[in-house]
C-alpha positions in Angstrom: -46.4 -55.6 -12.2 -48.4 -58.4 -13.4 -51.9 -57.1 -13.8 -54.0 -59.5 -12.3 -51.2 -59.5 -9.0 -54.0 -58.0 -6.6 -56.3 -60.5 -7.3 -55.1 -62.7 -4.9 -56.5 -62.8 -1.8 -54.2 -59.5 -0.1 -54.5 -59.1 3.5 -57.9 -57.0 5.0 -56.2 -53.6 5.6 -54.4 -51.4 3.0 -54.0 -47.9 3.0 -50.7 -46.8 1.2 -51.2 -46.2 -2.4 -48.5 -48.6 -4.7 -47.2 -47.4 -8.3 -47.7 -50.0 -11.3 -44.3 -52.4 -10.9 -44.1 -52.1 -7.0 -45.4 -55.5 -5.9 -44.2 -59.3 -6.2 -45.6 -61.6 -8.7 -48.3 -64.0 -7.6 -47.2 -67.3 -5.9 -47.9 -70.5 -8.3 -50.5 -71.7 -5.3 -52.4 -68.2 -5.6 -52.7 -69.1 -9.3 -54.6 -72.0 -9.0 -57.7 -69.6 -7.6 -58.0 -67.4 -10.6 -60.5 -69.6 -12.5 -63.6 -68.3 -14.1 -62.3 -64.7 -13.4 -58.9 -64.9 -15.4 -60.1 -63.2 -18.5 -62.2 -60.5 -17.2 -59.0 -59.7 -14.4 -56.6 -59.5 -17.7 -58.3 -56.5 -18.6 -58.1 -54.6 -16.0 -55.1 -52.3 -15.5 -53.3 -51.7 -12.2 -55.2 -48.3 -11.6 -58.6 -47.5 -12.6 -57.8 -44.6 -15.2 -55.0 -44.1 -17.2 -52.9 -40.7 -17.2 -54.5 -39.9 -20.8 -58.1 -40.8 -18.7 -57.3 -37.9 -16.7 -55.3 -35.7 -18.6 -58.8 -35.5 -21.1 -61.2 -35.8 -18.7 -64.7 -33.9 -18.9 -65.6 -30.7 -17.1 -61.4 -30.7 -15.1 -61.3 -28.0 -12.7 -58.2 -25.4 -13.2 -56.5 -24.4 -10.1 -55.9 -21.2 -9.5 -53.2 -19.0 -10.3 -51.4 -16.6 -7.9 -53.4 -13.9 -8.7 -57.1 -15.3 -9.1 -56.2 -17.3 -5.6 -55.4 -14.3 -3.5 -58.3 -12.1 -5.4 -60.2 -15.6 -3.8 -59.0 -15.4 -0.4 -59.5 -11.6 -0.4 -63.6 -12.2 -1.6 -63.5 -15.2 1.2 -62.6 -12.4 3.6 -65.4 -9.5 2.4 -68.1 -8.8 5.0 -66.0 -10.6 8.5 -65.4 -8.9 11.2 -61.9 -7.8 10.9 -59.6 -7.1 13.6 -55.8 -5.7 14.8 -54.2 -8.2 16.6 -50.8 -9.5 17.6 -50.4 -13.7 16.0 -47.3 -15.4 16.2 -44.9 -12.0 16.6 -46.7 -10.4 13.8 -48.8 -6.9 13.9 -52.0 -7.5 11.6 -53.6 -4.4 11.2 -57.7 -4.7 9.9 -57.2 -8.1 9.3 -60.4 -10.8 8.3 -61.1 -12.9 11.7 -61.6 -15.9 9.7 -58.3 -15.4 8.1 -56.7 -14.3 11.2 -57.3 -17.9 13.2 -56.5 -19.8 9.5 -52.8 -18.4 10.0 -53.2 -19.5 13.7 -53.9 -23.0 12.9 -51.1 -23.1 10.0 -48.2 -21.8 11.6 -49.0 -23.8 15.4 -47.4 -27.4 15.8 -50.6 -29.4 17.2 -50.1 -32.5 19.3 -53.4 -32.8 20.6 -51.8 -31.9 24.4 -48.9 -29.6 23.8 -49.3 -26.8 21.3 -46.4 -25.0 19.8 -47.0 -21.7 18.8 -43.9 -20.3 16.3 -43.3 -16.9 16.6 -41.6 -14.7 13.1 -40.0 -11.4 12.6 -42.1 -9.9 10.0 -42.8 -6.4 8.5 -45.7 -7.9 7.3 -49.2 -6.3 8.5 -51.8 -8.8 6.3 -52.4 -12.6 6.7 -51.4 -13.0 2.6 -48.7 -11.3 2.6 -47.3 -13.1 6.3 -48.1 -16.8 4.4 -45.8 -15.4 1.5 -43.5 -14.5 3.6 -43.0 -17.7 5.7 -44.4 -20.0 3.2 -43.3 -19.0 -0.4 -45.2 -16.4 -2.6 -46.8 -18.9 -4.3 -47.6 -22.3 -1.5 -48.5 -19.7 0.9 -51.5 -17.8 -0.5 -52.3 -21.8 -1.5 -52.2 -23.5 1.6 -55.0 -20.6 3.0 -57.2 -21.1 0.4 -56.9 -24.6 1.1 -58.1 -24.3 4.7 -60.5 -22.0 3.8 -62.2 -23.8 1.3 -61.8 -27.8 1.5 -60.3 -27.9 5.4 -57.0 -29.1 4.3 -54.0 -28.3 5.8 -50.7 -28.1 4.3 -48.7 -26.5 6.6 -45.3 -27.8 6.8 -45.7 -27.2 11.0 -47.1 -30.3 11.3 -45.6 -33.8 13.1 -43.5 -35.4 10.1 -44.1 -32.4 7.8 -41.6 -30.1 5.3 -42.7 -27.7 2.9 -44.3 -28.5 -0.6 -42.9 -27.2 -3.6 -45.2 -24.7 -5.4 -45.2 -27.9 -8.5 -45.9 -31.0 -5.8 -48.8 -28.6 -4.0 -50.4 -27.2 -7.3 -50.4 -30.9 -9.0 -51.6 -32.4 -5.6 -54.6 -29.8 -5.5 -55.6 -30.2 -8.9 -56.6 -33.8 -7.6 -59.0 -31.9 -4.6 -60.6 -29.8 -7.4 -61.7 -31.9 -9.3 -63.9 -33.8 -6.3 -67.8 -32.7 -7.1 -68.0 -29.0 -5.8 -69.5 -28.6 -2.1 -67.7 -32.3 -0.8 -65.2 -31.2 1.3 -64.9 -29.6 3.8 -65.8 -31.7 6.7 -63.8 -30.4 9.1 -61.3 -27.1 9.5 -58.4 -28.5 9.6 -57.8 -32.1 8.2 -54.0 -33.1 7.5 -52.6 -33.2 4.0 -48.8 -33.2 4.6 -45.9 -33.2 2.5 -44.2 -35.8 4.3 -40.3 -35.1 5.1 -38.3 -35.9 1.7 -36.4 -39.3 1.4 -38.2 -40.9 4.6 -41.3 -42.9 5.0 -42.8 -44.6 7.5 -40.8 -47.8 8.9 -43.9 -50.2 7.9 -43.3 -49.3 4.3 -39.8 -49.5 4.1 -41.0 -53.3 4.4 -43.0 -53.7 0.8 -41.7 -53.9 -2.2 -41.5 -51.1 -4.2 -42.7 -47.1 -3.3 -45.4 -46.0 -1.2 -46.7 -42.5 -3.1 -49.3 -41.4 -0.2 -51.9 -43.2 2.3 -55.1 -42.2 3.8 -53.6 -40.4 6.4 -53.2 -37.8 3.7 -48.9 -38.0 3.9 -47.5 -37.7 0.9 -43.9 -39.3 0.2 -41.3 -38.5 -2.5 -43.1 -41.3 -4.9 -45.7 -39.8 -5.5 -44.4 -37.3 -7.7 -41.8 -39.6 -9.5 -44.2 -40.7 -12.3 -46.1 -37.8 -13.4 -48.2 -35.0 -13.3 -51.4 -37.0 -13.9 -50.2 -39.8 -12.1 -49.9 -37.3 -8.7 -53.7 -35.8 -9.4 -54.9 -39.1 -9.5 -52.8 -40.4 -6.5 -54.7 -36.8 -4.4 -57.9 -37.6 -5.5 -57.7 -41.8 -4.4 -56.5 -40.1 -1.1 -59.5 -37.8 -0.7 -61.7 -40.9 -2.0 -60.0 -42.3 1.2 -61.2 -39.5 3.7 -64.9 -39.1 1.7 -65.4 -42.9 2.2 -64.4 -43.0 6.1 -65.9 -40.0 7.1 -69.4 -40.7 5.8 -69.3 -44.5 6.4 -69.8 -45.4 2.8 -66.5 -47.4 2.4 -67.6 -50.1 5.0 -71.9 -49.9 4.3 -73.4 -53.7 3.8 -74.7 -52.1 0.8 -71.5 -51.1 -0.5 -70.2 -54.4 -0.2 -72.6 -56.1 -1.7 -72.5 -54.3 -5.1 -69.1 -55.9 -5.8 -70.0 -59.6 -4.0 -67.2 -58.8 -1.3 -67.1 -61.7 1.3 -64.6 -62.8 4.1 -62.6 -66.1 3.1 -59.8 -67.8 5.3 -57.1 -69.8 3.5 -54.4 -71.8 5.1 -51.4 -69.9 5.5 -48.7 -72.4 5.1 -47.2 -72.5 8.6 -50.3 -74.4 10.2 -53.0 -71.5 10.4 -55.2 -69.5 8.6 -55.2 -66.2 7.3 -58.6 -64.2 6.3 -58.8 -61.7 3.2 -61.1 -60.2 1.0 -62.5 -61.3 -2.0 -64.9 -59.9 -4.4 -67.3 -62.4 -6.3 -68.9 -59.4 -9.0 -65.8 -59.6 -11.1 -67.6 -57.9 -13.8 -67.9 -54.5 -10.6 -64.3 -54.6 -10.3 -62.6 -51.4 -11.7 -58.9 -51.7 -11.0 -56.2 -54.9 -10.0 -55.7 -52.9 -6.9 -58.8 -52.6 -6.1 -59.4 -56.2 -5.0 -57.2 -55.2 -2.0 -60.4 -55.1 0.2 -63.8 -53.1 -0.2 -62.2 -49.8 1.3 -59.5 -49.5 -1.8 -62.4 -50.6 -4.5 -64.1 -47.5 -2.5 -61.5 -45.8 -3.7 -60.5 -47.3 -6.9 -64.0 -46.3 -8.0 -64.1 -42.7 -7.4 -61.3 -42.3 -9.6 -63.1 -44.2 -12.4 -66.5 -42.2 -11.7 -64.8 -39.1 -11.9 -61.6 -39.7 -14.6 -63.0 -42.6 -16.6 -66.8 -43.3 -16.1 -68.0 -45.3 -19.3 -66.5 -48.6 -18.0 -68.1 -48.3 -14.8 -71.4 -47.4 -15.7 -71.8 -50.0 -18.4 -70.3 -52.7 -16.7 -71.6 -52.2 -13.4 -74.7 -49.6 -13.5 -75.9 -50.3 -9.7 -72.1 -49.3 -8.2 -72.5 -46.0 -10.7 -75.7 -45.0 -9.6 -74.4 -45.3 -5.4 -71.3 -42.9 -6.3 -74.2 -41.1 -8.5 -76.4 -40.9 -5.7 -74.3 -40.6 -2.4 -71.0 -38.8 -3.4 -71.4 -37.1 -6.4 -75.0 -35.6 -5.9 -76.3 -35.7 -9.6 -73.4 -35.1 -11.0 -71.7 -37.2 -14.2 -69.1 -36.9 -16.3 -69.7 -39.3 -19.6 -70.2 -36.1 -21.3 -69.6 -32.3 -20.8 -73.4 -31.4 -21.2 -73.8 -33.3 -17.6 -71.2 -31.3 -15.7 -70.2 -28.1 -16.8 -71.0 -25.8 -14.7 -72.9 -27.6 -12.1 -73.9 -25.8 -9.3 -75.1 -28.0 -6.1 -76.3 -25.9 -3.0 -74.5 -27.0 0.5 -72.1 -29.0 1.6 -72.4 -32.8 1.2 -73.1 -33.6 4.6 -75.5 -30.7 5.3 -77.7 -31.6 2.2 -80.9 -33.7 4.0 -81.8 -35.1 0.6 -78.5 -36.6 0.6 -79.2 -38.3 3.9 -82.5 -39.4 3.0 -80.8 -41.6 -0.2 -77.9 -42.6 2.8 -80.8 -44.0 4.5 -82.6 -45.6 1.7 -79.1 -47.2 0.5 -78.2 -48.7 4.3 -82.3 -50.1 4.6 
């Protein structure tokens, strides 16, 4: 796709994440708007880091392998109350609570009203070795440490949900470690769905081009056709997605202003006129895509912060320092010396000093 494509003026809301290639060419009206910001667009590629930007990226987080996760989930479950108890046809004998109501939530179909609760036949008398069981030996013990430690569920007995593939799972968490440690979670159990393969969601059957995941946290078949690096970036723009929405950053005045975003209407060519976004800090602009509207730059610029930070911080310090500040707590990554091994106490929202710099940032 031409590079400078989502420049022009794309409609307020976006939330599916395109691939390089996806989208139509600028119409030869749109053209005559690019201007003064021509060169500095040309630069810019369609995604704020490159695979080689994240593939050598300082201070990555390893996921865990089989082993290390269940030794995990079995420390997560030292000193709770444990307990024998009948879930979902299965006999847990001495089983952690905390574990006990994780399985619960993963293996019942939640529609807010109606909850289905799946029974199994199982010889099984622990939670890890009931995930392995139902889930695969590998996504099962996963998907619990997921819940337990970021919220995130992957279960597969969800509303337009299959199984993950130990690869798509492992490649798609490698994107939630590598967020600054003590983010997530902010809730218990926040969707992140393998969407069923070789469907999407009508509305996007409508653009040109894949849809790889969207902020719902539904991830579709495209995502994994370009990658490894390409799917860990396309997890961690999602996250960016959920961090930005659930602690109002994405849509602060403050926010906005850092990047000159303002409201502009433009005739639409059938007598009215349509309103989009428009950045005027060209120079603050880390992506093509990213012009889609403040919530994607939101986005757009976690990825650089956390894959490919030099650019960002030189080019546009004061957007650096309120990604510094109000997501990443301290934390940088322009060289291993500032991030290895950084310990932060709390969660994100929990911290009051990260409140107080919320409140500074908003006044």
């Amino acid at each position: 796709m031409n590079k400078i494509i989502s420049l022009f003026f794309i409609l307020l809301s976006s939330s599916a994440f395109g691939h390089p290639g996806d989208c139509p060419g600028p119409h030869a009206d749109q053209l005559k708007n690019l201007g003064k910001f021509a060169s500095e667009v040309s630069i810019l590629g369609e995604h704020s880091a490159s695979d080689a930007n994240i593939a050598f990226a300082n201070c990555r987080s390893k996921v865990l392998s089989d082993q290390e996760t269940e030794k995990w989930l079995e420390d997560f479950a030292k000193g709770d109350s444990t307990d024998d108890d009948n879930e979902h046809g299965i006999d847990f004998k001495n089983q952690s609570k905390k574990l006990l109501e994780i399985f619960d939530t993963l293996t019942t179909l939640d529609r807010d009203i109606i909850k289905t609760r799946y029974e199994f036949q199982s010889n099984c008398n622990t939670v890890i070795c009931a995930a392995k069981e139902i889930f695969g030996p590998s996504v099962g013990p996963k998907m619990l440490y997921m819940m337990a430690k970021f919220g995130l569920n992957a279960s597969p007995y969800q509303v337009n949900a299959e199984p993950w593939s130990k690869e798509e799972l492992e490649v798609s968490l490698q994107g939630i470690e590598d967020l600054p440690p003590g983010t997530l979670p902010f809730e218990d159990n926040k969707r992140f769905a393998r969407f069923p393969r070789g469907k999407t969601y009508t509305a996007y059957t409508e653009m040109n081009g894949c849809v790889q995941a969207n902020s719902v946290m539904d991830f579709f078949d495209c995502g994994f056709n370009f990658g490894r690096e390409n799917s860990i970036q396309t997890a961690f723009h999602e996250a960016a997605h959920y961090i930005g929405d659930e602690l109002g950053l994405d849509e602060m005045s403050k926010w906005r202003e850092l990047s000159g975003w303002e409201v502009v209407n433009r005739p639409n060519g059938n007598g009215g006129v349509d309103s989009y976004w428009e950045p005027t800090k060209i120079q603050c602009m880390v992506s093509t895509y990213g012009f889609t509207n403040p919530i994607e730059d939101f986005s757009e610029s976690m990825v650089a912060y956390r894959y490919n930070p030099e650019p960002l911080k030189k080019n546009c310090p004061e957007k650096y320092k309120f990604l510094k500040d109000l997501v990443f707590r301290g934390i940088e990554y322009t060289d291993p010396k500032l991030c290895e091994n950084k310990k932060i106490d709390g969660s994100l929202t929990d911290s009051l000093k990260w409140h107080l710099k919320k409140i500074k940032y908003q006044f």
